[in-house]
KEGU-829293 format. One record per residue (C-alpha): x, y, z; residue in one letter. Coordinates in pm, whole numbers, padded with zeros to 5 digits, always signed. Layout:
BEGIN
XYZa...
% end
This chain:
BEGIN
-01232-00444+00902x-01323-00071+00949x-01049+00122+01044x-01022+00420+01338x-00850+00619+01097x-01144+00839+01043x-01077+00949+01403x-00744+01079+01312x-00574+01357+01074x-00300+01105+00901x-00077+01171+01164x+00122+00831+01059x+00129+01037+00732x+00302+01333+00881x+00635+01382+01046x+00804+01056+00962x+01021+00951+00731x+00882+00672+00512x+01116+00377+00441x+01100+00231+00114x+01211-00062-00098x+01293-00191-00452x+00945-00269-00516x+00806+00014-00373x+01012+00242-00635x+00870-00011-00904x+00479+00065-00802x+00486+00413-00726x+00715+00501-01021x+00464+00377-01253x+00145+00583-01076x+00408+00875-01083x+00567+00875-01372x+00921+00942-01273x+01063+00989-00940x+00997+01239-00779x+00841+01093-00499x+01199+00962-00387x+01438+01107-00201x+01795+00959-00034x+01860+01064+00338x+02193+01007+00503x+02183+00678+00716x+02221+00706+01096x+02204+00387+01328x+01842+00528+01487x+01686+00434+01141x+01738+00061+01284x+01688-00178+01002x+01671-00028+00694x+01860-00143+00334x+02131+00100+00279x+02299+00210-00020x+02605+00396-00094x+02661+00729-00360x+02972+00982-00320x+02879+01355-00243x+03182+01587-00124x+03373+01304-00229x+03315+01063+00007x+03157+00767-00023x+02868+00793+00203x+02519+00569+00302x+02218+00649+00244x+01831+00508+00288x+01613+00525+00012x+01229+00759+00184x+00944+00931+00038x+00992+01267-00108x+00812+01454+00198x+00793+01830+00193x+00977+02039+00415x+00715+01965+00703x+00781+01591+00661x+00397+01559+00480x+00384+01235+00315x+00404+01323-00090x+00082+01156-00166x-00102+01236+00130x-00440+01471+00004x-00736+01577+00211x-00582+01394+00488x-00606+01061+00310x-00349+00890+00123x-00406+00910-00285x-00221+00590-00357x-00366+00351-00091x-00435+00074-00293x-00095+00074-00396x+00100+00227-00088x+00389+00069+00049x+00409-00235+00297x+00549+00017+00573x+00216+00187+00564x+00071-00144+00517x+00165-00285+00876x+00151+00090+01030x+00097+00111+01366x+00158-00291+01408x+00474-00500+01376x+00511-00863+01398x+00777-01029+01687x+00778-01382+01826x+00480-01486+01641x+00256-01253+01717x+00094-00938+01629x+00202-00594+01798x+00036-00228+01835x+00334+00034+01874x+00140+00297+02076x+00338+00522+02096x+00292+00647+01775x-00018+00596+01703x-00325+00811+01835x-00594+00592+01777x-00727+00281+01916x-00744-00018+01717x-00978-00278+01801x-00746-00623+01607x-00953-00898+01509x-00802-01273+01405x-00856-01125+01054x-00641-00821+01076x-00388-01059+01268x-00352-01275+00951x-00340-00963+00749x-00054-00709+00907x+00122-01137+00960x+00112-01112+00609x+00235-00841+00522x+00490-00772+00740x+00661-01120+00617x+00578-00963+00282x+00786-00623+00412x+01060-00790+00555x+01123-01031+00244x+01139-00719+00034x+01364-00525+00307x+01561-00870+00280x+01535-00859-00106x+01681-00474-00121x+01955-00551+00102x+02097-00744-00163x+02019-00532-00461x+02182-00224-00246x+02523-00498-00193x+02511-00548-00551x+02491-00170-00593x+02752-00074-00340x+03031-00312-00528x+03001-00159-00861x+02906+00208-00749x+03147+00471-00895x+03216+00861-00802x+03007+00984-01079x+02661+00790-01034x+02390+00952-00913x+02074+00864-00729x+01923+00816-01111x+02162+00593-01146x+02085+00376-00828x+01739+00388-00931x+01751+00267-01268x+01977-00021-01128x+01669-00106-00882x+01455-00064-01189x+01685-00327-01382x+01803-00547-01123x+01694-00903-01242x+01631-01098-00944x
% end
C-alpha cells in the first residue's frame, strides 16, 4: 500500500518522544554499533503505558522509560532528508504510527497525524499485526524491567540496564 507520507515532512518523526523496547535496543544496537541512539527520560503518568525501569541519580531511586536519543529539538536520531534511515528495521511504535488497535479493530489517531490515510483490509491485517507484535514486546519488557528493578543497585548505570536487556535470556 502506498503511503501519504510523501505529503508530509516526518512530522511523526519530530517532536515526540519515541518509546522503545528490549528488542528494539537489540536491532538498532546492531545497525548502530553502540548506543547512542538511547536515552532514559524520567517517567510521568502522561507517558500512559510504557515499561519502566528504575536507576538511582541524586540518590534516589527513581523511574525511568527507555526513548530514542532525539536532539535537543526532539528530531528523531535516524531521521535524514526527512525520511527515516532505518525503516526496514524501525521500531513497532513507528510501525503502527498514526493507528492503534482497540476492541478489535483498527484506529487512526488524528490528532497527530497530518495526513490522510486511505486503510485498506490489507493495512488492517498489517498495523493488527503489529500492534499485537508491539504490545507482546511492551508486555515482554515489563518483565525484563521487574527483573531489573529487583536486583538494581546505587552504582549501575544505564550501561548497565542495557547490557542486562542485551543478556536477559527469555
Amino acid at each position: 500500500m502506498k503511503t501519504p507520507c510523501f505529503r508530509c515532512t516526518a512530522k511523526c518523526c519530530k517532536h515526540y518522544d519515541v518509546f522503545i523496547d528490549h528488542e528494539d535496543v537489540k536491532n538498532l544496537e546492531k545497525i548502530r554499533g553502540d548506543w547512542s541512539f538511547l536515552k532514559k527520560i524520567e517517567y510521568k503518568k502522561t507517558f500512559g503505558y510504557v515499561p519502566k525501569f528504575k536507576l538511582w541519580e541524586d540518590n534516589i531511586k527513581k523511574v525511568w522509560v527507555l526513548c530514542l536519543n532525539n536532539s535537543s529539538d526532539r528530531v528523531c536520531t535516524f531521521l535524514e532528508n526527512d525520511f527515516c534511515s532505518v525503516y526496514e528495521n524501525r521500531p513497532y511504535i513507528c510501525k503502527t504510527y498514526p493507528f492503534y488497535y482497540d476492541k478489535n479493530r483498527v484506529s487512526e489517531m488524528r490528532n497527530l497525524c497530518p495526513v490522510k490515510w486511505l486503510v485498506d483490509s490489507e493495512k488492517r491485517k498489517q498495523v493488527e499485526k503489529d500492534y499485537k507484535e508491539l504490545l507482546l514486546n511492551f508486555l515482554t519488557f515489563e518483565t525484563i524491567c521487574d527483573n531489573w528493578n529487583r536486583i538494581v543497585r546505587k552504582e549501575d548505570k544505564l550501561e548497565n540496564f542495557l547490557i542486562f536487556i542485551k543478556n536477559y535470556e527469555l
